[in-house]
C-alpha positions in Angstrom: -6.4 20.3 13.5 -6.6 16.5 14.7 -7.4 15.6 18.1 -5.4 12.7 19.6 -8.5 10.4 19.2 -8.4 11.2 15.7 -5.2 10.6 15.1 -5.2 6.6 16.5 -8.7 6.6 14.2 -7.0 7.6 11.2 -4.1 4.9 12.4 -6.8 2.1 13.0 -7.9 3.2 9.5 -4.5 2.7 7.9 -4.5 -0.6 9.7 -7.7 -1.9 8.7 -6.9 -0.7 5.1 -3.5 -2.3 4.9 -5.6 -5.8 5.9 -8.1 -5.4 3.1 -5.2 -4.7 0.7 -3.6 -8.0 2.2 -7.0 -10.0 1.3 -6.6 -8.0 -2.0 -3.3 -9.1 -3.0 -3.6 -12.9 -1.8 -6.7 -12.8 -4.0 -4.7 -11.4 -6.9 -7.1 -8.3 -6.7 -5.3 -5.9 -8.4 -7.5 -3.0 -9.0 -8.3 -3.5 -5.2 -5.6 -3.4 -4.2 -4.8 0.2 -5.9 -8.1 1.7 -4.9 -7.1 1.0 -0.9 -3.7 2.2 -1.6 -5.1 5.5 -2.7 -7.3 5.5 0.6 -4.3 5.2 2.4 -2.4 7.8 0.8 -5.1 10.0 1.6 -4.9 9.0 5.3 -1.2 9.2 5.4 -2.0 13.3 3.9 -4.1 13.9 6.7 -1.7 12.7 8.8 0.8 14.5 7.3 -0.6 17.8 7.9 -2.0 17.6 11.0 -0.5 15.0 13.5 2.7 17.0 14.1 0.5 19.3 16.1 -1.3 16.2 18.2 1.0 15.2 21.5 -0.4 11.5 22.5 -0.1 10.2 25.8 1.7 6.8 26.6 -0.9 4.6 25.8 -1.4 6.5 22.5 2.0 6.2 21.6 2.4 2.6 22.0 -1.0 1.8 20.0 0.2 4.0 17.6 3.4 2.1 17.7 1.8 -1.1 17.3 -0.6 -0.3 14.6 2.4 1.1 12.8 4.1 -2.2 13.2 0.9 -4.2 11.9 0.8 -2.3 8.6 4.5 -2.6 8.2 3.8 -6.4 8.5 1.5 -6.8 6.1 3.1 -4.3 3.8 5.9 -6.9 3.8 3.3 -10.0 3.4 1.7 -7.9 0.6 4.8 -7.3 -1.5 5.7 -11.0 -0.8 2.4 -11.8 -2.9 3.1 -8.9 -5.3 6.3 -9.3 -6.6 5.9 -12.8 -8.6 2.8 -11.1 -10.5 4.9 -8.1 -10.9 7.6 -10.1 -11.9 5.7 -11.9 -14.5 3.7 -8.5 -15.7 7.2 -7.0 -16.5 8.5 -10.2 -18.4 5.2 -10.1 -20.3 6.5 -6.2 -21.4 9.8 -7.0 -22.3 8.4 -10.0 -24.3 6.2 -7.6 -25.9 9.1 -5.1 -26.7 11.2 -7.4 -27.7 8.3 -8.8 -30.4 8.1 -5.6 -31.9 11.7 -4.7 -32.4 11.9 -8.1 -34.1 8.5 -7.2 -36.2 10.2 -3.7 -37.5 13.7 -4.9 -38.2 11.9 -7.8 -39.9 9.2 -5.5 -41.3 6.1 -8.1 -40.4 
């Protein structure tokens, strides 16, 4: 079981995490990025399965709140820098596809 300190540590954690992966992706980082989204998931597990049973007080809440807000932020910023490669990564695929249909029904 998680304490309430715990719980806004493993939030701050998040937070800090979500930053990094923000520094990642502007840096096209790409591996990076993945290895601090696994971190996170991990976090978010914890969380998971033990922060139902943690009752924070008002203060707690609201930094909880806030830190909440700050990831979803970045998230947003993240995906913003994201997309274009992702974008470009699936045009690359369907180029690719498309060579290879073209190579059998050609037989090259």
């Amino acid at each position: 079981m998680m304490t309430h300190q715990q719980v806004l540590a493993t939030y701050e954690a998040m937070q800090a995490l979500t930053a990094r992966m923000l520094v990642a992706a502007g840096n096209a980082e790409w591996d990076e990025l993945e290895t601090l989204e696994q971190q996170i998931a991990r976090h978010a597990q914890r969380l998971k399965d033990n922060e139902e049973k943690v009752v924070l007080e008002s203060a707690g809440r609201l930094r909880k709140v806030e830190l909440i807000k700050q990831m979803l932020e970045d998230d947003r910023k993240i995906r913003d820098l994201a997309m274009p490669w992702m974008a470009q990564l699936s045009k690359l695929i369907n180029s690719t596809g498309t060579e290879r249909r073209l190579a059998n029904a050609y037989s090259v």
